[in-house]
mmJSON file of the N, C-alpha and C atoms, coordinates in Angstrom:
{"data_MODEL":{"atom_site":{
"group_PDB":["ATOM","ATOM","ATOM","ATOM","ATOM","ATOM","ATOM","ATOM","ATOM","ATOM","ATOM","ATOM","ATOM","ATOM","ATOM","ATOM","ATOM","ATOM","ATOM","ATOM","ATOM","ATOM","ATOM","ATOM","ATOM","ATOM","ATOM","ATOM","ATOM","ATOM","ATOM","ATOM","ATOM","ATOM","ATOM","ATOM","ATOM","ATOM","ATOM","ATOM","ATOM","ATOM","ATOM","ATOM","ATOM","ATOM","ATOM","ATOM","ATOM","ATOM","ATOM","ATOM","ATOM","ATOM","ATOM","ATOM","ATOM","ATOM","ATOM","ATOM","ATOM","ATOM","ATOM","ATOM","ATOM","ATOM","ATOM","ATOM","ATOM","ATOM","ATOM","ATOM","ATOM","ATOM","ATOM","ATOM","ATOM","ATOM","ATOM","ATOM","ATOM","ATOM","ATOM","ATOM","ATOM","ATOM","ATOM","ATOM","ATOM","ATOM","ATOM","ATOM","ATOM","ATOM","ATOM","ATOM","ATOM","ATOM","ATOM","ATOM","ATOM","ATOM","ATOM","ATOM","ATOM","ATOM","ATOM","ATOM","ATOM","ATOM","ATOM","ATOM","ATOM","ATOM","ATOM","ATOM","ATOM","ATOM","ATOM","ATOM","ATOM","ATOM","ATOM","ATOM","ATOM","ATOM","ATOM","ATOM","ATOM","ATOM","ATOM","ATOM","ATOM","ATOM","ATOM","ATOM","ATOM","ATOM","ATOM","ATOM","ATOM","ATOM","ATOM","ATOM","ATOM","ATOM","ATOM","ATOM","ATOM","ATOM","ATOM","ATOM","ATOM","ATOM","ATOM","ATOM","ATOM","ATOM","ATOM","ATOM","ATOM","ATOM","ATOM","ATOM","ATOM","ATOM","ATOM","ATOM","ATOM","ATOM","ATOM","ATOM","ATOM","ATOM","ATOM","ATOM","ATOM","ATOM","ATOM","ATOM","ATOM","ATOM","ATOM","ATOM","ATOM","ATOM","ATOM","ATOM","ATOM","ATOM","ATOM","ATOM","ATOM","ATOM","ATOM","ATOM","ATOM","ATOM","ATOM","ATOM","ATOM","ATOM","ATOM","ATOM","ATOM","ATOM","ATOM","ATOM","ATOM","ATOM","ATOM","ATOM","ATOM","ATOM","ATOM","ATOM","ATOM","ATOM","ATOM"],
"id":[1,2,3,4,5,6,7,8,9,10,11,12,13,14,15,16,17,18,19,20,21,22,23,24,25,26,27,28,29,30,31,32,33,34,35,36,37,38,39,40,41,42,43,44,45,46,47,48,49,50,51,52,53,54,55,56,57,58,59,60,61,62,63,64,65,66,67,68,69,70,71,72,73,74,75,76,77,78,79,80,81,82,83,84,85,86,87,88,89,90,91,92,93,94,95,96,97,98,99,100,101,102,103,104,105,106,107,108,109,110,111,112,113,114,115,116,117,118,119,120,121,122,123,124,125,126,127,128,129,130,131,132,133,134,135,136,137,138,139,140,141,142,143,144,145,146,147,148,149,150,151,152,153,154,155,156,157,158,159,160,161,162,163,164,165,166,167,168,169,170,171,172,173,174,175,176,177,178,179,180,181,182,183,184,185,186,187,188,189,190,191,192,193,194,195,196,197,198,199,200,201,202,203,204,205,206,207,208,209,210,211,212,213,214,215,216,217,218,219],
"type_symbol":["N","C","C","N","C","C","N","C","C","N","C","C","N","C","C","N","C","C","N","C","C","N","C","C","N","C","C","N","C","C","N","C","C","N","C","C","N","C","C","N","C","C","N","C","C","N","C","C","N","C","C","N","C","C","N","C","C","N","C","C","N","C","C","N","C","C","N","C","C","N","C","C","N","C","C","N","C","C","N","C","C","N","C","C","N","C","C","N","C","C","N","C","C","N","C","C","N","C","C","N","C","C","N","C","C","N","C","C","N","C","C","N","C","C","N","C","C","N","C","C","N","C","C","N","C","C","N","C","C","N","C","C","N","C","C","N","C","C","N","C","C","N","C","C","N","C","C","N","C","C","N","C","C","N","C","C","N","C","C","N","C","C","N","C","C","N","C","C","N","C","C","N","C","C","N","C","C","N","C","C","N","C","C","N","C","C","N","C","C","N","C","C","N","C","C","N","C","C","N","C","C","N","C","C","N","C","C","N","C","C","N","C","C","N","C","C","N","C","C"],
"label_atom_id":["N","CA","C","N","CA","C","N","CA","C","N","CA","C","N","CA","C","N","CA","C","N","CA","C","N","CA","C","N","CA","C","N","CA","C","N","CA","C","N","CA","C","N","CA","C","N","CA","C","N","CA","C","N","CA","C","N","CA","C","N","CA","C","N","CA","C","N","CA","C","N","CA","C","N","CA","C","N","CA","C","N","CA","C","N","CA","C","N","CA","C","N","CA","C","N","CA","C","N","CA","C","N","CA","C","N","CA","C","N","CA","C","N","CA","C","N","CA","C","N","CA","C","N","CA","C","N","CA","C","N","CA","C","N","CA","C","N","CA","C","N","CA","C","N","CA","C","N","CA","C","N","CA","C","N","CA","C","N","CA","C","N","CA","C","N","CA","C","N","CA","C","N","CA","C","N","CA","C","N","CA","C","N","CA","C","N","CA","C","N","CA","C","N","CA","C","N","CA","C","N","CA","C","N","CA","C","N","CA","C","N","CA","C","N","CA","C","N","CA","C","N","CA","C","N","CA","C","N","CA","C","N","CA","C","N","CA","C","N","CA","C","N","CA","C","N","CA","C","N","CA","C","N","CA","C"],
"label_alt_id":[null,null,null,null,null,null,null,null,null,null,null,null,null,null,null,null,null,null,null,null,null,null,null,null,null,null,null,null,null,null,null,null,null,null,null,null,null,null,null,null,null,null,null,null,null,null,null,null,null,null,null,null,null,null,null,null,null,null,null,null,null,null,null,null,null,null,null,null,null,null,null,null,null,null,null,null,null,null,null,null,null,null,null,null,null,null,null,null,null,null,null,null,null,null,null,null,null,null,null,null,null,null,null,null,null,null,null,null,null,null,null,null,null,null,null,null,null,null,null,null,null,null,null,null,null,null,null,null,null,null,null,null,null,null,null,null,null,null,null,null,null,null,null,null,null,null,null,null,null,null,null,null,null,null,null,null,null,null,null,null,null,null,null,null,null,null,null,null,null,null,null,null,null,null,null,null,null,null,null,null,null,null,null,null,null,null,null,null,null,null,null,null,null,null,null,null,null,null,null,null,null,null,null,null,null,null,null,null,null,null,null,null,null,null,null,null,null,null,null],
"label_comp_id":["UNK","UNK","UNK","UNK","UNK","UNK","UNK","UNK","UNK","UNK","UNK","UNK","UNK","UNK","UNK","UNK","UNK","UNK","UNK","UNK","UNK","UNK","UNK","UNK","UNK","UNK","UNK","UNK","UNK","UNK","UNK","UNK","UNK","UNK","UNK","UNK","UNK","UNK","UNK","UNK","UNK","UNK","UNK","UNK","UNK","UNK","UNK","UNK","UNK","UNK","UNK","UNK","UNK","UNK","UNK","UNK","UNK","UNK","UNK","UNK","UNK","UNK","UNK","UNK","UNK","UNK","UNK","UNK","UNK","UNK","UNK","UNK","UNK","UNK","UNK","UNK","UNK","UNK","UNK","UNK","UNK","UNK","UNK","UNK","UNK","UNK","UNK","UNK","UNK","UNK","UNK","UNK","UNK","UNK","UNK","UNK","UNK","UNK","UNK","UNK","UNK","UNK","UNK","UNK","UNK","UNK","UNK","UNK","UNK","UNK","UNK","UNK","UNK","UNK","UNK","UNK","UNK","UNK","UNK","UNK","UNK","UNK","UNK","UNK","UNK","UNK","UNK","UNK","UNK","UNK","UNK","UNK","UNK","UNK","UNK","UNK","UNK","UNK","UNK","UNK","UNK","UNK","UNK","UNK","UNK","UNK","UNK","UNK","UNK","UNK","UNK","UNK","UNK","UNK","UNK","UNK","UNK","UNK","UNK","UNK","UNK","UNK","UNK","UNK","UNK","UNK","UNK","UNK","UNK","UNK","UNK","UNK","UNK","UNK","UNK","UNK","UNK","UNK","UNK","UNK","UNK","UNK","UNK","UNK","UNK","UNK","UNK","UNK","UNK","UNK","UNK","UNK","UNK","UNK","UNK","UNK","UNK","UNK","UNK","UNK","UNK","UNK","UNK","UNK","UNK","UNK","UNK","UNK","UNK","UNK","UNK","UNK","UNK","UNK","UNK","UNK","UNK","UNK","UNK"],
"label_asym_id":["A","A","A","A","A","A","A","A","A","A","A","A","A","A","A","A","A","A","A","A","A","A","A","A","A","A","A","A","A","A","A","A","A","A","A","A","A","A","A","A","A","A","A","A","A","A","A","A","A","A","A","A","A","A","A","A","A","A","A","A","A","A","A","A","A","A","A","A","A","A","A","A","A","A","A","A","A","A","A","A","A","A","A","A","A","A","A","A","A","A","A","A","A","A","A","A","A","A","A","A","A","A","A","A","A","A","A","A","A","A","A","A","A","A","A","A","A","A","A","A","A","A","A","A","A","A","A","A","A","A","A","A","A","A","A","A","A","A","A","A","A","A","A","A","A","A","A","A","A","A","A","A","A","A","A","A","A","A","A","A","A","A","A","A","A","A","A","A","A","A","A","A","A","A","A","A","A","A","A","A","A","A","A","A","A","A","A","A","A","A","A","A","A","A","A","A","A","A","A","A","A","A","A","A","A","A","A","A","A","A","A","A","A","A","A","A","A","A","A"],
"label_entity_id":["1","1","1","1","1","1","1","1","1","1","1","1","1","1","1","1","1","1","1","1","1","1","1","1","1","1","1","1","1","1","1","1","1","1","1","1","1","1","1","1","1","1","1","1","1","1","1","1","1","1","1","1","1","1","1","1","1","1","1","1","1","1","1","1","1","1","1","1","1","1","1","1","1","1","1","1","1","1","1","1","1","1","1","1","1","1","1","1","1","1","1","1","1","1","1","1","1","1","1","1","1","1","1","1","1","1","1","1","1","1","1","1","1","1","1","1","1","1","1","1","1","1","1","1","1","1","1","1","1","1","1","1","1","1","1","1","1","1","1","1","1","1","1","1","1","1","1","1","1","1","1","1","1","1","1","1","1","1","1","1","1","1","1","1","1","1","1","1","1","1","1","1","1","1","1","1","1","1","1","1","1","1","1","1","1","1","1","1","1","1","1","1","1","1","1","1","1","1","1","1","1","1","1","1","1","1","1","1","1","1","1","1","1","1","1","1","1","1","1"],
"label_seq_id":[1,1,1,2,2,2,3,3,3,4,4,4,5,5,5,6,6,6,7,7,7,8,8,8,9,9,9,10,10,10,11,11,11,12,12,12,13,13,13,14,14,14,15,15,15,16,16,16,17,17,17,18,18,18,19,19,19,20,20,20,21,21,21,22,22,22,23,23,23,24,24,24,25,25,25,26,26,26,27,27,27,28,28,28,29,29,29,30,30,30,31,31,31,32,32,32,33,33,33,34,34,34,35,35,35,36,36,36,37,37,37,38,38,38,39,39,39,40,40,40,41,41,41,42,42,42,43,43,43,44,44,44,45,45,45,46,46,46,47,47,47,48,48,48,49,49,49,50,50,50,51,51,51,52,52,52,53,53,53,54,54,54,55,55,55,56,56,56,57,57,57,58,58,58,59,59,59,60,60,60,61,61,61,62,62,62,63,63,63,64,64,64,65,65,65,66,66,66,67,67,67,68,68,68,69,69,69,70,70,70,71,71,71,72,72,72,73,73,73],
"pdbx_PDB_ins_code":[null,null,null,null,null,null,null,null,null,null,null,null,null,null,null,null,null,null,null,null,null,null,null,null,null,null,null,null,null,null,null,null,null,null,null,null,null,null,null,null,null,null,null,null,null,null,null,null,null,null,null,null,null,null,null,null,null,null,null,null,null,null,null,null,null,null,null,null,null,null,null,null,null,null,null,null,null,null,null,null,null,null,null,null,null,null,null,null,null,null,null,null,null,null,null,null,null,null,null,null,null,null,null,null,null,null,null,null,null,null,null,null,null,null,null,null,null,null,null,null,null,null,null,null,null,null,null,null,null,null,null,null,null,null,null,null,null,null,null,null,null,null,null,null,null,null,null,null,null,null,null,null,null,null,null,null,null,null,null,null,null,null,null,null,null,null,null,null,null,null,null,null,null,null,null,null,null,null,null,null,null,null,null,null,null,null,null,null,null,null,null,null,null,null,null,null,null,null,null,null,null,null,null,null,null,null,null,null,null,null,null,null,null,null,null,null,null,null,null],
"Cartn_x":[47.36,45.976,45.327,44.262,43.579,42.481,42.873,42.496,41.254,39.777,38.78,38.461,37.383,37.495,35.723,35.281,33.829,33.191,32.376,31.869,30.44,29.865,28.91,28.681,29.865,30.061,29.634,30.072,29.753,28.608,27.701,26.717,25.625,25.998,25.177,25.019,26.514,26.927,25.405,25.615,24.842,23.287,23.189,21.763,21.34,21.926,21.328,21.481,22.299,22.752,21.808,21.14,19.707,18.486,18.85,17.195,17.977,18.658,19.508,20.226,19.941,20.466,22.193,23.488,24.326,25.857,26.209,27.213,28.912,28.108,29.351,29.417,29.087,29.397,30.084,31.398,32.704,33.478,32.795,33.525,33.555,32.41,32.199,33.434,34.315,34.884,36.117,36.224,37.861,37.706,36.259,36.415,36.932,36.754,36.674,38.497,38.394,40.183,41.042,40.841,41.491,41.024,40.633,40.519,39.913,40.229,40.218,39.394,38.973,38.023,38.247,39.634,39.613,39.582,39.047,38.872,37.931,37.391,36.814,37.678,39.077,39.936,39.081,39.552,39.196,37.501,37.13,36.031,34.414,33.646,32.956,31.7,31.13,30.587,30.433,31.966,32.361,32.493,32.52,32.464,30.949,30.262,28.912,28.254,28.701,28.837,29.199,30.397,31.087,30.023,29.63,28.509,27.436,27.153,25.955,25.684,27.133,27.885,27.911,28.428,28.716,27.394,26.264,25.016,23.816,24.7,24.161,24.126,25.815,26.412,26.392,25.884,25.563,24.237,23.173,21.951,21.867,23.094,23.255,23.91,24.464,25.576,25.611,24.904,25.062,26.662,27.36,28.7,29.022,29.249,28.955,30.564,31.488,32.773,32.007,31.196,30.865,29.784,28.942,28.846,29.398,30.693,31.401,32.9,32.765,33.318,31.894,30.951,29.624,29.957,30.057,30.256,31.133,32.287,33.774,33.573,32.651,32.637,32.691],
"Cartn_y":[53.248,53.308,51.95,52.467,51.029,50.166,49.103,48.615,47.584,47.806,47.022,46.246,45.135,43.972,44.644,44.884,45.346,46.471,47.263,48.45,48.022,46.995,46.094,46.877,46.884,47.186,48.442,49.327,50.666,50.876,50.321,50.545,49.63,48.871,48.384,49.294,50.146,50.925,52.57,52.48,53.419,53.458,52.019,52.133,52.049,51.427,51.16,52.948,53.669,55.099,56.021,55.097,56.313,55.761,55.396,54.752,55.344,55.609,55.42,56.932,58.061,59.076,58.765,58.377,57.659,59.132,59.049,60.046,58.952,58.391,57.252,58.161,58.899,59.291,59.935,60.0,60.393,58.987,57.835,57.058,56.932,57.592,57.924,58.702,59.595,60.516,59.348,58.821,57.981,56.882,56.658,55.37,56.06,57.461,58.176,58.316,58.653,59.522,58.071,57.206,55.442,54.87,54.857,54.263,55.255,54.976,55.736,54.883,55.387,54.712,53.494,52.769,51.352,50.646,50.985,50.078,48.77,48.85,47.343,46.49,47.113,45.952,45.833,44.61,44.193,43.797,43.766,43.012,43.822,43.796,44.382,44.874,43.574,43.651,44.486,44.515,45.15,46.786,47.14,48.666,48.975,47.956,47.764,48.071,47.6,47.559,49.105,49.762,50.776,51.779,51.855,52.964,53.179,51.814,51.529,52.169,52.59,52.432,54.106,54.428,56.116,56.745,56.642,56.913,56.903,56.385,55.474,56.387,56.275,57.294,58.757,59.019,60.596,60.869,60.132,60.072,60.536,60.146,60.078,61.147,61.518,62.779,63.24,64.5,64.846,65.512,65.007,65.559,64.814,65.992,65.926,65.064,64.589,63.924,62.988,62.204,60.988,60.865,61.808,61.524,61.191,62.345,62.271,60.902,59.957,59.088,57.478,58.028,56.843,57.4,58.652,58.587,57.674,57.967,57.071,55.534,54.992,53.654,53.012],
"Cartn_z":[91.686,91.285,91.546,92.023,92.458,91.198,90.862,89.657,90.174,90.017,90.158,89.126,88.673,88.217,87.577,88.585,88.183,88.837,88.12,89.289,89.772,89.886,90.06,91.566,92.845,93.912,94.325,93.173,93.335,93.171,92.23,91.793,92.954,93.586,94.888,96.111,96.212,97.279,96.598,95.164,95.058,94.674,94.762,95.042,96.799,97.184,99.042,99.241,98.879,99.293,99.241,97.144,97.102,97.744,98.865,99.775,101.201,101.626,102.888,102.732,103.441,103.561,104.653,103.501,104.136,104.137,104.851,104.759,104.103,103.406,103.083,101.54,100.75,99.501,98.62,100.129,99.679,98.917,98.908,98.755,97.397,96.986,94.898,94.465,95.41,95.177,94.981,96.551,96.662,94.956,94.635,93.453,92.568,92.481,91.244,90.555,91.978,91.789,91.771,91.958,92.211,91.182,89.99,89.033,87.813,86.911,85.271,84.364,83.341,82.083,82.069,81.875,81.695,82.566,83.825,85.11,84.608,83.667,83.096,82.183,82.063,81.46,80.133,79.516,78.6,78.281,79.246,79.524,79.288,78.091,77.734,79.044,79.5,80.66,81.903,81.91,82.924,82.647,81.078,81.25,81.57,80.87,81.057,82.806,83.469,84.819,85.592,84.922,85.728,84.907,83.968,83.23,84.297,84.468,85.454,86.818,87.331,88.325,88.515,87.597,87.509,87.333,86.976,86.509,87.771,88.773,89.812,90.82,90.837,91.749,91.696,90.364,90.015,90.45,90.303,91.12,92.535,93.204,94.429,94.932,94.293,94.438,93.042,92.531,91.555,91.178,90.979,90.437,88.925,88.195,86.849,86.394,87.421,86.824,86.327,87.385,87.438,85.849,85.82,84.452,82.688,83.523,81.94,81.919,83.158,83.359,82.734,83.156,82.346,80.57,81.012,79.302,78.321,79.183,78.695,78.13,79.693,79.783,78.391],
"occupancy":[1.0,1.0,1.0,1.0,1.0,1.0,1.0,1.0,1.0,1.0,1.0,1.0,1.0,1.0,1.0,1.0,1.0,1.0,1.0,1.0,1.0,1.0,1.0,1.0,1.0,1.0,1.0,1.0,1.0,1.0,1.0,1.0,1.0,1.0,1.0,1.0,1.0,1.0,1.0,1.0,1.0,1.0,1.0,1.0,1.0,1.0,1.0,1.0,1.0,1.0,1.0,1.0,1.0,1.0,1.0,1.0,1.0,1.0,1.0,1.0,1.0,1.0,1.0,1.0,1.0,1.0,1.0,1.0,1.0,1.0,1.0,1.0,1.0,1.0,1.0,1.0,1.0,1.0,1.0,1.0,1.0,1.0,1.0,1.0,1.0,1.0,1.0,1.0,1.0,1.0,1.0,1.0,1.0,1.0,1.0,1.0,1.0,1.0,1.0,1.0,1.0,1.0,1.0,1.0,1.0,1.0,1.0,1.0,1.0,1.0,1.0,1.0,1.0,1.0,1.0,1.0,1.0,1.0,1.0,1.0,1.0,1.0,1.0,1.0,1.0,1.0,1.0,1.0,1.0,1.0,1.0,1.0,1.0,1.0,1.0,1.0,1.0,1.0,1.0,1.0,1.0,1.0,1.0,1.0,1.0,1.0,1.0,1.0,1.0,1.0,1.0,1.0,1.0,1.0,1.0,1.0,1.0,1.0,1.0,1.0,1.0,1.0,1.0,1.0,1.0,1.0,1.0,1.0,1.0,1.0,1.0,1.0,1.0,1.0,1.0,1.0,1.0,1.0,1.0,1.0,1.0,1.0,1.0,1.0,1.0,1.0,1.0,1.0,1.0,1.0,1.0,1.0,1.0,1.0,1.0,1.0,1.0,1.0,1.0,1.0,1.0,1.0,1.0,1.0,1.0,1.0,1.0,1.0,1.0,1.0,1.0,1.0,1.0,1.0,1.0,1.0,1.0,1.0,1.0],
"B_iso_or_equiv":[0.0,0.0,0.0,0.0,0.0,0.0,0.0,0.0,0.0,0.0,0.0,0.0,0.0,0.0,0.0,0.0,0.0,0.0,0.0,0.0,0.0,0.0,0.0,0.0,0.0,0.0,0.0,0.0,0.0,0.0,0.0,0.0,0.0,0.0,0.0,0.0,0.0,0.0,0.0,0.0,0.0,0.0,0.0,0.0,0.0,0.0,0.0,0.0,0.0,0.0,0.0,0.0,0.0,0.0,0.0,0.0,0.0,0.0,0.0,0.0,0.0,0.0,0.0,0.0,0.0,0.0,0.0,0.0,0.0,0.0,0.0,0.0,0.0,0.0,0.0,0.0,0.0,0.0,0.0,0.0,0.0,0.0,0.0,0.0,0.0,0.0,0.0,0.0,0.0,0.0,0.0,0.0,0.0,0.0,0.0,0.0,0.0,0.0,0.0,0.0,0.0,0.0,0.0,0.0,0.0,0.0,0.0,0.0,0.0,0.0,0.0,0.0,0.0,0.0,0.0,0.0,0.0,0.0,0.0,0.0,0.0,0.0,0.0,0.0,0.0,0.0,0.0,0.0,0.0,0.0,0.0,0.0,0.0,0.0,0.0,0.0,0.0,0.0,0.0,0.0,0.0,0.0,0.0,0.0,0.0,0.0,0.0,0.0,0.0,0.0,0.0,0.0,0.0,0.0,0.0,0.0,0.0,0.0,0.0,0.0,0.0,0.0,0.0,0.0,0.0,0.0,0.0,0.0,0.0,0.0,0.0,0.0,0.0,0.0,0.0,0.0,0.0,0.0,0.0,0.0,0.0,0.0,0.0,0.0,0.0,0.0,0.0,0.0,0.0,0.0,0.0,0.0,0.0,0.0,0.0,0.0,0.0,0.0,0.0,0.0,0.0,0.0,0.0,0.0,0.0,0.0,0.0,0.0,0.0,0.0,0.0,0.0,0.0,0.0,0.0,0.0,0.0,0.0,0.0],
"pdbx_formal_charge":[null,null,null,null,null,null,null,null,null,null,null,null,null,null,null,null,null,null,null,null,null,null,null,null,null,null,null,null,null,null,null,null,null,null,null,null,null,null,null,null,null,null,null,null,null,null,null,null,null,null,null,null,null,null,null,null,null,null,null,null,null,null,null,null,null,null,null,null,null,null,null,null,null,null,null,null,null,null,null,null,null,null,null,null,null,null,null,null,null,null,null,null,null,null,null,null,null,null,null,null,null,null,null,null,null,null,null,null,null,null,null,null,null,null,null,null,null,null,null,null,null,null,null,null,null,null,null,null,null,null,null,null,null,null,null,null,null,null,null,null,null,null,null,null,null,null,null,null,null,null,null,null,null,null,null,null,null,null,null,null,null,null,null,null,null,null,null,null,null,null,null,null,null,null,null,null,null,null,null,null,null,null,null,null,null,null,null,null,null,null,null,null,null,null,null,null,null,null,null,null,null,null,null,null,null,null,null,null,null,null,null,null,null,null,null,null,null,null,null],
"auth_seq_id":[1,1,1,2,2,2,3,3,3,4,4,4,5,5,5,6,6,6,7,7,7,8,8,8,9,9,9,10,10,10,11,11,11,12,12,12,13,13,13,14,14,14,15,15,15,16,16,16,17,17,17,18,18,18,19,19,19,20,20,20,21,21,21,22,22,22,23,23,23,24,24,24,25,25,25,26,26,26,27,27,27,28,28,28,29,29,29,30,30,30,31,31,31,32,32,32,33,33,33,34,34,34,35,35,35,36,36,36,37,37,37,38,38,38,39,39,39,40,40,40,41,41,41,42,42,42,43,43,43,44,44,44,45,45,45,46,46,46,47,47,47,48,48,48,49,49,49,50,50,50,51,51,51,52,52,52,53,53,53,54,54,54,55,55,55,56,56,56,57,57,57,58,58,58,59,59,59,60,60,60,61,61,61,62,62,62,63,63,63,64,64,64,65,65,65,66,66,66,67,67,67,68,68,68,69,69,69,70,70,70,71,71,71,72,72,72,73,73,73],
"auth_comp_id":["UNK","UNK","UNK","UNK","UNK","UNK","UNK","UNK","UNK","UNK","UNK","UNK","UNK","UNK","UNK","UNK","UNK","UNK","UNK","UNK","UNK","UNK","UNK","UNK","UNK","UNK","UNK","UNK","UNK","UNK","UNK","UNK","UNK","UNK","UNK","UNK","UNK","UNK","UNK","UNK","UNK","UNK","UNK","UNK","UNK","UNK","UNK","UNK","UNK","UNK","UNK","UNK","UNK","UNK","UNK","UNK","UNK","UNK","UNK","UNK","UNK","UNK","UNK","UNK","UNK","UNK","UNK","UNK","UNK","UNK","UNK","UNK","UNK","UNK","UNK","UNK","UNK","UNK","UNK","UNK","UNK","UNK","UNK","UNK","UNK","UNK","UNK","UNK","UNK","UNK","UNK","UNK","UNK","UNK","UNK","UNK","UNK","UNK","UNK","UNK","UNK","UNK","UNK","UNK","UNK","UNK","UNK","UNK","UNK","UNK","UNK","UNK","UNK","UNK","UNK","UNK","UNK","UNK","UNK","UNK","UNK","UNK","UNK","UNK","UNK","UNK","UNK","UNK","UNK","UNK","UNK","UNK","UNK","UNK","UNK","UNK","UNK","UNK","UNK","UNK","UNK","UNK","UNK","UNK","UNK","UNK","UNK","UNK","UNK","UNK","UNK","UNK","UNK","UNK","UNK","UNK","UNK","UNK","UNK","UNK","UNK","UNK","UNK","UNK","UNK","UNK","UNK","UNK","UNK","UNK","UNK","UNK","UNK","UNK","UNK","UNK","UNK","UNK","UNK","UNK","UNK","UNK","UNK","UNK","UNK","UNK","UNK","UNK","UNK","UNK","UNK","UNK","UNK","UNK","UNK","UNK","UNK","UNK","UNK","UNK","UNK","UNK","UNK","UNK","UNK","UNK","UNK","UNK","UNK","UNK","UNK","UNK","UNK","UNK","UNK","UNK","UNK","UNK","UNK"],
"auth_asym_id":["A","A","A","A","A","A","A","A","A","A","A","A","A","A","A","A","A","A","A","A","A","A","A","A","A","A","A","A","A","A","A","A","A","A","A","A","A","A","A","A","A","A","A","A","A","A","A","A","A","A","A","A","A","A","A","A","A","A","A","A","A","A","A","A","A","A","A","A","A","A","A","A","A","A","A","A","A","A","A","A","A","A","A","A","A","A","A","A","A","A","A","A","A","A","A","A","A","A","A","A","A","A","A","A","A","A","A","A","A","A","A","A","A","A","A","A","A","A","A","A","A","A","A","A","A","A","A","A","A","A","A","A","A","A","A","A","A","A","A","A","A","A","A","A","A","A","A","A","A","A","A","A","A","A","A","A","A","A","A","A","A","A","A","A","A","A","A","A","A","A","A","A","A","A","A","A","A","A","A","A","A","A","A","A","A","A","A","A","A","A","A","A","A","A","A","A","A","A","A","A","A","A","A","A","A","A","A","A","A","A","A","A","A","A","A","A","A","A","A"],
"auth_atom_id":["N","CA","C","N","CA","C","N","CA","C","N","CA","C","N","CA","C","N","CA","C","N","CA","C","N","CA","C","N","CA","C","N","CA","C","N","CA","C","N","CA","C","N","CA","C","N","CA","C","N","CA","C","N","CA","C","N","CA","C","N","CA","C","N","CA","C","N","CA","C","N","CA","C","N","CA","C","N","CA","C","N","CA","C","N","CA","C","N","CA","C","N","CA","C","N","CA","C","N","CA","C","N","CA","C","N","CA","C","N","CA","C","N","CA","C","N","CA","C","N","CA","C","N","CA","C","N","CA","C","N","CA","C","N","CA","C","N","CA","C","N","CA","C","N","CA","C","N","CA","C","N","CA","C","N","CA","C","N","CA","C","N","CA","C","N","CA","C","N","CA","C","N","CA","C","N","CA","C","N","CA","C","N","CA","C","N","CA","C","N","CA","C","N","CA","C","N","CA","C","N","CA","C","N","CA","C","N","CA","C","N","CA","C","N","CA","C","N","CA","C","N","CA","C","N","CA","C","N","CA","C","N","CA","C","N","CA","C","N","CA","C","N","CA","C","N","CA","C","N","CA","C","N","CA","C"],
"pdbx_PDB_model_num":[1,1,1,1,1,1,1,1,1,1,1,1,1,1,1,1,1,1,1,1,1,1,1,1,1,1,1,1,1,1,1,1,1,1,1,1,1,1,1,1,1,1,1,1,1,1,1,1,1,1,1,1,1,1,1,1,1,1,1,1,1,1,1,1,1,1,1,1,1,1,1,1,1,1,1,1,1,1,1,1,1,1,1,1,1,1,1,1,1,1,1,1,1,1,1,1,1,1,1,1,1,1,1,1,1,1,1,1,1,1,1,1,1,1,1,1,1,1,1,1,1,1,1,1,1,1,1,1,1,1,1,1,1,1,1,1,1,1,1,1,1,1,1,1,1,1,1,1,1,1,1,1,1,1,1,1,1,1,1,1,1,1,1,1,1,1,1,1,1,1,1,1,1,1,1,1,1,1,1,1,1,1,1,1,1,1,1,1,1,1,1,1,1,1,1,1,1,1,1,1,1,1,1,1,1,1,1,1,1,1,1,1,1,1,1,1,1,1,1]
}}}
């Protein structure tokens, strides 16, 4: 499992995405299935960040995982 630091990334990838009709938005899928609720570690910020992130990316691709993963955050 792939362990990220911040979803800051994702949430950049998913804003340029909702301006930019991008066929890149499988990559919400690969973040999804590669990291779990505590992908922000300890670090308050950072769930702060992946909420941001999932909310972002659901905008973009409405798939309701991604919501109940902002939920978690």
């Amino acid at each position: 499992m792939i362990q990220m630091d911040n979803g800051n990334t994702l949430e950049s990838l998913a804003n340029f995405m909702s301006i930019v009709d991008s066929p890149l938005k499988y990559i919400f899928h690969q973040t999804f299935v590669k990291t779990d609720m505590y992908a922000g570690g300890d670090c308050f910020g950072a769930f702060q960040w992946w909420l941001i992130a999932w909310v972002q990316a659901y905008s973009v691709d409405p798939n309701l995982d991604y919501l109940h993963r902002a939920a978690q955050a």
